[in-house]
C-alpha positions as CSV (number, residue, x, y, z in Angstrom):
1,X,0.0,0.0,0.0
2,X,0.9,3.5,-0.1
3,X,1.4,5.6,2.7
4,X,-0.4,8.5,2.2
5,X,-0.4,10.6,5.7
6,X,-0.4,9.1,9.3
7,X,2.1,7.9,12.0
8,X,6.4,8.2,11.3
9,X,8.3,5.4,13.1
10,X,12.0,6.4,13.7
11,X,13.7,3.7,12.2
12,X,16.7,3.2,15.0
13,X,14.0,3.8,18.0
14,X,11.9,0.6,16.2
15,X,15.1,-1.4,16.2
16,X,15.7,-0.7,19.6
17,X,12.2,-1.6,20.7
18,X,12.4,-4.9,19.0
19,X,15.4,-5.4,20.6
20,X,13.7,-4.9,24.0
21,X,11.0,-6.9,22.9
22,X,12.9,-9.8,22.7
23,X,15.2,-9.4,25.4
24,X,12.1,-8.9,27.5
25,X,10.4,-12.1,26.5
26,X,13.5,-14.1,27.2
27,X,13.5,-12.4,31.1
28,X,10.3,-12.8,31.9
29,X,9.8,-16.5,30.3
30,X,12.7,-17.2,32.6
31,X,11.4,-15.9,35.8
32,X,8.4,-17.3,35.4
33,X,8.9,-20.9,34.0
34,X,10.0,-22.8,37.1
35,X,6.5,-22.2,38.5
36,X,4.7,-23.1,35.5
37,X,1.1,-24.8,35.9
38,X,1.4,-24.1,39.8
39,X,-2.0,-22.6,41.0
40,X,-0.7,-20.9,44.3
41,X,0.3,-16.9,44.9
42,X,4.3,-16.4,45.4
43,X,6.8,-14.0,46.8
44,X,8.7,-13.9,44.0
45,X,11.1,-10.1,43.8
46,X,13.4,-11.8,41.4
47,X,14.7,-14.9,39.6
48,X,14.7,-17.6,41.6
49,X,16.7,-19.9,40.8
50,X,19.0,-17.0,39.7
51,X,19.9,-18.8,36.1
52,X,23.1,-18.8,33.8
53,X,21.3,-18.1,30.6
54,X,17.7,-17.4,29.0
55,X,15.6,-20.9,29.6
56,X,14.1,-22.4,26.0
57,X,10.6,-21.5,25.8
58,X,8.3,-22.6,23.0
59,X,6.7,-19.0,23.7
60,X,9.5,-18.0,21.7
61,X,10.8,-20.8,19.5
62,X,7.3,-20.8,18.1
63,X,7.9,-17.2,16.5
64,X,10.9,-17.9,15.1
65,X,9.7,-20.1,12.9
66,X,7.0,-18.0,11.7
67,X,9.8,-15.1,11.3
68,X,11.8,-17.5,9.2
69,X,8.7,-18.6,7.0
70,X,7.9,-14.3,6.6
71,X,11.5,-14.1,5.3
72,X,11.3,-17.2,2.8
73,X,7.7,-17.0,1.8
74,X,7.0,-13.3,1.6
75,X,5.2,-10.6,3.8
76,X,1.7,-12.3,2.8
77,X,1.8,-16.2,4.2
78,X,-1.4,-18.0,3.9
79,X,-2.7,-21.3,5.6
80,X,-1.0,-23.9,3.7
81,X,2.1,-21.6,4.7
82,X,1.9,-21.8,8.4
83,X,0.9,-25.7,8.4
84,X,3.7,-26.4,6.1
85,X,6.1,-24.5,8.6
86,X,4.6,-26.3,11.6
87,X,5.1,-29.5,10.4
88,X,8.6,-29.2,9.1
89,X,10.1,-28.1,12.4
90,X,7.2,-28.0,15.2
91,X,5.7,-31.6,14.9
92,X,7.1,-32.9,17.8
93,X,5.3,-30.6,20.1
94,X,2.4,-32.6,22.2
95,X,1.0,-30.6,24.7
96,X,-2.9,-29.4,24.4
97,X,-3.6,-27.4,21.6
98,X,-0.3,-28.3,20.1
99,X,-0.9,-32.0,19.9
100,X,-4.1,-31.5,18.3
101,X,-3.1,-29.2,15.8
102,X,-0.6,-31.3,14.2
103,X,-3.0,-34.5,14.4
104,X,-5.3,-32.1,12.2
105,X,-3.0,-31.0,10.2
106,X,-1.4,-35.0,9.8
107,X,-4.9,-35.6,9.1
108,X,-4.9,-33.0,5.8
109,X,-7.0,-30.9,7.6
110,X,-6.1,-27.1,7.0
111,X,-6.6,-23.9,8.9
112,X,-9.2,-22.7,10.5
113,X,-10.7,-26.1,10.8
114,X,-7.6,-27.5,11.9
115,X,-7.7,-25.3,14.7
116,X,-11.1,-26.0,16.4
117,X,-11.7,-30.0,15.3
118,X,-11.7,-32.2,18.6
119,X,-9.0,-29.6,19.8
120,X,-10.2,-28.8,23.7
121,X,-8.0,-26.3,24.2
122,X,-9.0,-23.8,21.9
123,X,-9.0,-21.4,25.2
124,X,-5.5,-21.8,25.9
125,X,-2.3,-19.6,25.8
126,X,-0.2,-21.5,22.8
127,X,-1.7,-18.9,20.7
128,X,-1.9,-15.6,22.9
129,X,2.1,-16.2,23.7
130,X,2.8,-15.8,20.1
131,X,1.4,-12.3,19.6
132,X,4.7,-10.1,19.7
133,X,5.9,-11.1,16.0
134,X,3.1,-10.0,14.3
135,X,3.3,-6.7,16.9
136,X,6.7,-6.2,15.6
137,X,6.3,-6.0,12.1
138,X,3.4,-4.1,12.1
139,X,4.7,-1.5,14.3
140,X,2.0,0.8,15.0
141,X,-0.5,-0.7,13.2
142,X,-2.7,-2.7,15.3
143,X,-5.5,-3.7,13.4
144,X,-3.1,-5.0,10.6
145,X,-1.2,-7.1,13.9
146,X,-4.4,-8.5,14.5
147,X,-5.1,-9.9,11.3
148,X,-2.1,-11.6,10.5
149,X,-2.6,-12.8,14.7
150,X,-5.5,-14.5,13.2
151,X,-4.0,-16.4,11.1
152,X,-1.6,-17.5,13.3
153,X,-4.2,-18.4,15.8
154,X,-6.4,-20.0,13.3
155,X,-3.8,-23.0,13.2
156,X,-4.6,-24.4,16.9
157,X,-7.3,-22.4,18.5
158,X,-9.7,-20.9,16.1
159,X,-13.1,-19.6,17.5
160,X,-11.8,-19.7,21.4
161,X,-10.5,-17.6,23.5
162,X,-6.9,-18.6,22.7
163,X,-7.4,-16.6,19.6
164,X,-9.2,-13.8,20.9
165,X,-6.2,-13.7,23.3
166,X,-3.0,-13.5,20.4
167,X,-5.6,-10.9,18.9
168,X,-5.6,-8.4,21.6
169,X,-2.2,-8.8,22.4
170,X,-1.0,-8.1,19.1
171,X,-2.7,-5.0,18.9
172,X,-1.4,-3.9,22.6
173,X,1.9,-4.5,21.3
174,X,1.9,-3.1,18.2
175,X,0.6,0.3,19.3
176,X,2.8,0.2,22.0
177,X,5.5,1.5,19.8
178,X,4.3,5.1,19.4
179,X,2.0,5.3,23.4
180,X,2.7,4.5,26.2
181,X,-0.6,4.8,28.4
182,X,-1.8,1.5,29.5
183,X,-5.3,2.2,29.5
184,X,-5.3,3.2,26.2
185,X,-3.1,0.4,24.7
186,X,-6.0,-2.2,26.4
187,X,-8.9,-0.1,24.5
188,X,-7.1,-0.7,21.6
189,X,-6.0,-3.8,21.9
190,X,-10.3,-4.9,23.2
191,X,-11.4,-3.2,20.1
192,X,-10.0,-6.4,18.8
193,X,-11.8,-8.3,19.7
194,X,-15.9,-9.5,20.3
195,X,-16.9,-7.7,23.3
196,X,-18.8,-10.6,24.6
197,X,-15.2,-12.7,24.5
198,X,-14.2,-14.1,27.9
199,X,-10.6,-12.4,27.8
200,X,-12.6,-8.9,26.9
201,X,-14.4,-9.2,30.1
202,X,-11.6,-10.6,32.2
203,X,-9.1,-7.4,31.1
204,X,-11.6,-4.9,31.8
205,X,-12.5,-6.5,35.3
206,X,-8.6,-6.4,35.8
207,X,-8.4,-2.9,34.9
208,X,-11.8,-1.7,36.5
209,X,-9.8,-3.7,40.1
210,X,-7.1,-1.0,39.6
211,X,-9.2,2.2,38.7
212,X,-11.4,0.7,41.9
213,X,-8.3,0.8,44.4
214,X,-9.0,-2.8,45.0
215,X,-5.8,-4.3,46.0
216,X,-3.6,-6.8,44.0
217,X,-4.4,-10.1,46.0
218,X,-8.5,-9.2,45.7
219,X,-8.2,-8.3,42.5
220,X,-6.5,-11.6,41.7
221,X,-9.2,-13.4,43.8
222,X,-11.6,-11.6,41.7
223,X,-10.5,-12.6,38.2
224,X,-10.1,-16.1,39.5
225,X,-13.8,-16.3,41.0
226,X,-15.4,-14.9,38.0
227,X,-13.0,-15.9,35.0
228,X,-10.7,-18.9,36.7
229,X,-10.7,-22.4,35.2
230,X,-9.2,-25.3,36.7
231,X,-6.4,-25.7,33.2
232,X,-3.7,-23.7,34.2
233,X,-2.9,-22.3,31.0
234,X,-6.8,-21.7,30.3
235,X,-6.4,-17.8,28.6
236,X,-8.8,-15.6,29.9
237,X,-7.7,-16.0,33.7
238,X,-3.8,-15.8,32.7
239,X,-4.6,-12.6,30.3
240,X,-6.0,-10.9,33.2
241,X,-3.4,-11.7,35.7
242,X,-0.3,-10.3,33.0
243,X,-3.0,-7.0,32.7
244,X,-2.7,-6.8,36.7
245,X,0.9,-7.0,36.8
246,X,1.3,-4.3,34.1
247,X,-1.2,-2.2,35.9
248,X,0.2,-2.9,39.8
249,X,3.6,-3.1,39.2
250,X,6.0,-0.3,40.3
251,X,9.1,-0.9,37.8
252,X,10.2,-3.5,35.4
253,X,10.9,-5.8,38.2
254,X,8.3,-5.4,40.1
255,X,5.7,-5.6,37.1
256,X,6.7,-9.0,36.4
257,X,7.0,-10.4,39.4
258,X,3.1,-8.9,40.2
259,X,2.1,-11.2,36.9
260,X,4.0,-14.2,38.3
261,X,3.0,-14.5,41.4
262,X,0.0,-14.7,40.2
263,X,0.7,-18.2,39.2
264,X,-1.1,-20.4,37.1
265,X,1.3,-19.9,33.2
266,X,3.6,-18.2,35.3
267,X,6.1,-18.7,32.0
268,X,3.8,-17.3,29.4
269,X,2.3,-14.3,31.7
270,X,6.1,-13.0,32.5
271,X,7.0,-13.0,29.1
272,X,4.3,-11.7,27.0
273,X,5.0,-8.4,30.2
274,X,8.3,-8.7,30.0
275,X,7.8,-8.7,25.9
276,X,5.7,-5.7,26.0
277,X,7.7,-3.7,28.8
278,X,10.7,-4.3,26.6
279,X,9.2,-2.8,23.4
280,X,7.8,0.3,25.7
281,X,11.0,1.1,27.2
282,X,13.6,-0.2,24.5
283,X,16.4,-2.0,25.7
284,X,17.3,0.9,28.1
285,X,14.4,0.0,30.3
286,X,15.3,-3.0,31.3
287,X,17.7,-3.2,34.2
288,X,20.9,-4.5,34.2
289,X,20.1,-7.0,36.7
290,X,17.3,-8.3,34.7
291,X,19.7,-8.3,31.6
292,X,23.1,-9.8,33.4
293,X,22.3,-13.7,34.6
294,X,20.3,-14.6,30.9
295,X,23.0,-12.2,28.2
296,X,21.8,-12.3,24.7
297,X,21.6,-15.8,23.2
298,X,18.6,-17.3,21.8
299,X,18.1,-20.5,23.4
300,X,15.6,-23.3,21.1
301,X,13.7,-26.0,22.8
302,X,14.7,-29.3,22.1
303,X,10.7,-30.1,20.2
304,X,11.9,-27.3,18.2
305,X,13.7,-29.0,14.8
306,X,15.5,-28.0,11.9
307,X,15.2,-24.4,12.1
308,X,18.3,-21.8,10.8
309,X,17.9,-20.0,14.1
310,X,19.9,-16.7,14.6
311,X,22.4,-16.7,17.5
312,X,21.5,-14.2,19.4
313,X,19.5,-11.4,20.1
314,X,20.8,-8.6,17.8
315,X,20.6,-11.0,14.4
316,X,16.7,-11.9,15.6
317,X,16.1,-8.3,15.6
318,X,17.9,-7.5,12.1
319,X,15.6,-10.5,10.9
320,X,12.4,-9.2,12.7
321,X,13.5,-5.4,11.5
322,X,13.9,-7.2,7.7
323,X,10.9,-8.2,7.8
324,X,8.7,-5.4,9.3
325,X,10.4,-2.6,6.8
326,X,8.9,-4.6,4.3
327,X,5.6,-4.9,6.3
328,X,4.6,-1.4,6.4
329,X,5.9,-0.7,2.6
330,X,3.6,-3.0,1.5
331,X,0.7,-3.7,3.8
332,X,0.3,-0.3,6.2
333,X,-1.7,2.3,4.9
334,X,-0.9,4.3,8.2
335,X,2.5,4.0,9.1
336,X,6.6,4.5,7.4
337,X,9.7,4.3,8.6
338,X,11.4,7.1,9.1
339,X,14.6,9.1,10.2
340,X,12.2,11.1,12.9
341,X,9.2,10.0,14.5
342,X,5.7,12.1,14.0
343,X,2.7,11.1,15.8
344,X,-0.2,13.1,14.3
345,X,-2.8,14.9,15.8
346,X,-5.3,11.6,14.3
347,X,-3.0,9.3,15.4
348,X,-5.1,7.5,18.7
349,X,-8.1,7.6,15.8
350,X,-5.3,5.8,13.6
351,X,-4.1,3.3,16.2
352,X,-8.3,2.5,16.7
353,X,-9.3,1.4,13.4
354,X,-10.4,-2.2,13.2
355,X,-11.9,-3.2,10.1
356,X,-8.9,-5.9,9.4
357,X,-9.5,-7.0,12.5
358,X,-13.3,-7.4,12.7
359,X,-13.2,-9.0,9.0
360,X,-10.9,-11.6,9.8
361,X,-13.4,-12.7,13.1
362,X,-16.2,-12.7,10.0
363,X,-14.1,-15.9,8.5
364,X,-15.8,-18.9,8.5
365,X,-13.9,-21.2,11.4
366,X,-15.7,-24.5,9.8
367,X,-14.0,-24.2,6.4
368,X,-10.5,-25.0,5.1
369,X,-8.9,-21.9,3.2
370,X,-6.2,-21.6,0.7
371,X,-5.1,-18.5,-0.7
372,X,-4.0,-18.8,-4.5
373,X,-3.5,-15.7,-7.0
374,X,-4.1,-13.4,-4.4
375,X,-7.5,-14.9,-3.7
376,X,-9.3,-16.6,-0.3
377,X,-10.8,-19.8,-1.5
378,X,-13.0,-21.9,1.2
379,X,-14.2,-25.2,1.5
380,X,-16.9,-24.7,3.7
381,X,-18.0,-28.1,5.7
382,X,-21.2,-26.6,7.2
383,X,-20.3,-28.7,10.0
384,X,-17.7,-30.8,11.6
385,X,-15.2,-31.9,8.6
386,X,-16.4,-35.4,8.3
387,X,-19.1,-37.0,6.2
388,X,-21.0,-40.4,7.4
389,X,-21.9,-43.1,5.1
390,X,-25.4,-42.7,3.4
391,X,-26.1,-39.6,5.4
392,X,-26.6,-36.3,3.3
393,X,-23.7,-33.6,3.9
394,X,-24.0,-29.7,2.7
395,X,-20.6,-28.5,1.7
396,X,-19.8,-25.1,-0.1
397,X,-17.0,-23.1,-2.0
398,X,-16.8,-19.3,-1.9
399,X,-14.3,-17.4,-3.2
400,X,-13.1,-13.9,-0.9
401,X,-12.7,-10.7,-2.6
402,X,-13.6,-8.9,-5.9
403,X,-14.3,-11.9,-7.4
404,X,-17.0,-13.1,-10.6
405,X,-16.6,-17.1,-10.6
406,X,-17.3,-18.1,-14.1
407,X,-16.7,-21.7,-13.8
408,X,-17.0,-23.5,-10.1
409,X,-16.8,-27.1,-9.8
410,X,-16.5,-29.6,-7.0
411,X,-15.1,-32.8,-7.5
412,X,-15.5,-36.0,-5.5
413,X,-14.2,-39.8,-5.1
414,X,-15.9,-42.0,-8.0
415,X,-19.0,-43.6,-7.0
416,X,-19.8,-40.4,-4.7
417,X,-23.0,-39.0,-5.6
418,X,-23.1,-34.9,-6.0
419,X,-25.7,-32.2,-6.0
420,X,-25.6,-28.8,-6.9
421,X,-27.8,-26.5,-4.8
422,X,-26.8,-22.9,-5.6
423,X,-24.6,-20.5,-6.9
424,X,-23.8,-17.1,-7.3
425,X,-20.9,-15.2,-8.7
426,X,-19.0,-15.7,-4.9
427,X,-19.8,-19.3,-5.0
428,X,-21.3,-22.9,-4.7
429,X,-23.2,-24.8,-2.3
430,X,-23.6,-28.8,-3.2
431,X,-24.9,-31.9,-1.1
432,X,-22.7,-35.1,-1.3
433,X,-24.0,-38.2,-0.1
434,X,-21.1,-41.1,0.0
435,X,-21.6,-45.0,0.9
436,X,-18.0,-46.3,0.6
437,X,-15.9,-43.3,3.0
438,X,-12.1,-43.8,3.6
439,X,-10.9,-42.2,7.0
440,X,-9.1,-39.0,4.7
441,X,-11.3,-38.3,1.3
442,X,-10.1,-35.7,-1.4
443,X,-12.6,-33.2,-2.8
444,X,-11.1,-31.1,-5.5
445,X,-12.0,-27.2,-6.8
446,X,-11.5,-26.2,-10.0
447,X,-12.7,-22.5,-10.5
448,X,-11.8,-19.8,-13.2
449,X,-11.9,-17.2,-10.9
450,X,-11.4,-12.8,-13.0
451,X,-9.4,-15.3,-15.8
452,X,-7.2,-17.0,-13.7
453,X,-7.9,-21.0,-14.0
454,X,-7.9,-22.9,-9.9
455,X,-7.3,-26.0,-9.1
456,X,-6.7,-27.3,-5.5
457,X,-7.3,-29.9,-3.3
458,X,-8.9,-30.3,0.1
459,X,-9.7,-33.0,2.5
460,X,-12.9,-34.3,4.5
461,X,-12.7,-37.2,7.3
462,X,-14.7,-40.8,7.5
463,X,-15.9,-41.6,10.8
464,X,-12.9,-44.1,11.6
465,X,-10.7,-40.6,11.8
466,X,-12.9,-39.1,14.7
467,X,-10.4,-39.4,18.2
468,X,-13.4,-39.7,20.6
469,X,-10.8,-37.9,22.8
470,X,-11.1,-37.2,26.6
471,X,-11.4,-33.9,27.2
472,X,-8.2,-32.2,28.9
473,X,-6.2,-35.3,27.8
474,X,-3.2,-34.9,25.5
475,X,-2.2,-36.8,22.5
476,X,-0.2,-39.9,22.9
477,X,3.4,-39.3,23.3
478,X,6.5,-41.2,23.5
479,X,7.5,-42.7,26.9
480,X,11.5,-41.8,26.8
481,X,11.9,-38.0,25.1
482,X,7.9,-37.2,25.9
483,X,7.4,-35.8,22.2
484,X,4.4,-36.7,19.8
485,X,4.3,-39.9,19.4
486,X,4.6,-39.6,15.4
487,X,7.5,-37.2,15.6
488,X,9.6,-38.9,18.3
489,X,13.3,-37.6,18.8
490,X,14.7,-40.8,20.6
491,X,15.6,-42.2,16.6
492,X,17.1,-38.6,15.6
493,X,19.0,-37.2,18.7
């Protein structure tokens, strides 16, 4: 896009915020992750145990790997994008939403469908913890943050509170390179996001506890009576508590700490603060003593594989600053970069816009999406993504955009009976029926779409490929290095 008028970033202050960013996020995932998943309040004031270097963290690890797919595949990654990343080099994570994703995606199940079918933990924080790339290279540009957040979420926990979660963070973050006032960074960050959303109501009881003068420990009480579930990493509760530490803290130190001893995702709450408190006060806000026992290298958890990670902190920023200059050239219709930052009288009015936002909520989270040519096009299952034997199932194709669909056809395994039922120049709705239904089935598109001649290939399940999966319960892992079971690192060290 052009810029036409709007917000100047300087381009050495952005570094320098990314910088923190980072350096943030690796103190306060530190601090926080020995107490992960432990319900209690502590007394934390500092690390303890005072470590030697930056503890791996998948909170980070996981945006690496979308910053290394941004560099190869371009400013504008779509689904088939982000599962092909995952599964080259995050398959053997297992845990919650994690686990399910990649059975989804094994499956040939693609975003958003691969991020809400039999997956329990939509609500959880693998998504929310995720949020500072997308802040980072769309610097002051929230609404733009928030879309691309939803495509990230989309991969593990689309329609729940997990995504609401990366959403609102993403936004905070962003506009958190040109304010600083934490009460407007939430508003922007809630206006998101559905108002109705658990995380929406849990931040704004957080915040209304502050403006209230009730005290920290109440105002933890509070958000656990009215918001608290018994997962640890559920979102909405652990949201709440980071808001509390941001808004109760005294300094850097203390601000994390109030998050932490919060407990519950003590790990994910101290970073995505620590995160945000970096890109607020650069990497001069942080403290030396925060900075000293962790240094600068970037430290990858062993699930994470294959991955050309940078060494340290100052190449992750060069690659995140790569990136973002490119970001807001191309995509940001409200910010540059430039040798002297201007924030404009219409800048708050700017930083509020949502209409990137709000469409990308309007996506159908039942459908599988690939982007080709430039355009969205969705295999809606009107339904759970499985069709039973002799049993009717609606299905539909639309295209997204300024499209005229001259030719739309869906095609189906032989002996498969199909139905058109409508169409219209954004699309097709059919009815299948099947007797003979294999646990993964392929259903092709072929569409000539403003000229431009489509053809791609989705999946629908049989009834054998439904988990029947406890709720709460992981997928199956490997006994000796804990990983998914189909990814297991015992065989490759």
């Amino acid at each position: 896009m052009s810029y036409m008028s709007g917000i100047s970033l300087d381009e050495s202050e952005y570094r320098d915020r990314v910088y923190g960013c980072w350096l943030g996020k690796n103190i306060g995932g530190t601090l926080g992750g020995p107490y992960e998943g432990r319900k209690e309040i502590h007394s934390l004031s500092y690390y303890d145990p005072i470590p030697e270097r930056s503890a791996p963290n998948d909170d980070l690890d996981l945006q690496l790997v979308w910053l290394q797919m941004l560099l190869e595949k371009g400013i504008r990654p779509g689904p088939d994008d982000f599962a092909e990343y995952w599964l080259r080099h995050l398959s053997p994570y297992p845990w919650n939403e994690y686990g399910y994703c990649r059975r989804n995606l094994d499956l040939g199940l693609r975003p958003p469908v691969s991020g809400c079918y039999e997956n329990y933990f939509v609500d959880e924080m693998g998504s929310p913890i995720r949020s500072e790339i997308w802040a980072c290279v769309a610097p002051g540009d929230p609404q733009l943050a928030a879309s691309l957040a939803w495509w990230d979420s989309s991969l593990d926990h689309t329609g729940g509170e997990g995504m609401y979660g990366e959403m609102f963070w993403a936004a905070v973050e962003s506009a958190a390179f040109v304010l600083d006032d934490p009460r407007t960074l939430i508003r922007i960050g809630l206006s998101m996001i559905p108002v109705w959303s658990r995380v929406s109501r849990a931040v704004r009881e957080a915040v209304n506890c502050r403006a209230t003068g009730v005290d920290w420990e109440a105002g933890r009480e509070r958000i656990l009576r009215c918001f608290g579930h018994q997962q640890p990493c559920n979102a909405p509760q652990n949201i709440a508590f980071t808001v509390l530490g941001w808004l109760y803290g005294g300094d850097f130190g203390e601000k994390l700490c109030a998050a932490v001893n919060c407990g519950f995702d003590t790990d994910c709450t101290g970073a995505t603060l620590g995160a945000l408190l970096g890109i607020l006060g650069g990497r001069d806000g942080i403290p030396d003593r925060w900075k000293e026992p962790i240094g600068d290298g970037v430290v990858l958890h062993r699930f994470t594989r294959d991955l050309d990670a940078p060494r340290d902190l100052d190449e992750f920023t060069g690659r995140t600053v790569q990136v973002g200059a490119r970001m807001i050239g191309e995509m940001s219709d409200s910010v540059q970069l430039s040798d002297k930052a201007d924030f404009p009288g219409d800048g708050l009015s700017l930083l509020m816009r949502n209409d990137r936002a709000l469409a990308s909520l309007e996506r159908d989270n039942m459908s599988s999406i690939k982007i080709r040519n430039g355009y969205e096009i969705a295999l809606h299952y009107r339904g759970e993504p499985v069709i039973w034997p002799d049993l009717d199932k609606r299905l539909g194709v639309s295209l997204r955009g300024d499209v005229d669909i001259r030719i739309c056809e869906l095609s189906v395994p032989d002996g498969w009976r199909l139905r058109e039922i409508a169409r219209s120049k954004q699309g097709c709705d059919y009815v299948v029926k099947a007797t003979d239904v294999e646990d993964k089935n392929r259903l092709g598109v072929q569409a000539k779409v403003n000229g431009v001649d489509l053809d791609l290939q989705y999946v629908i399940l049989g009834p054998s490929a439904v988990a029947h999966s406890e709720c709460g319960r992981n997928v199956p892992t490997c006994p000796n290095c804990h990983a998914w079971i189909g990814a297991c690192l015992c065989s490759k060290g």
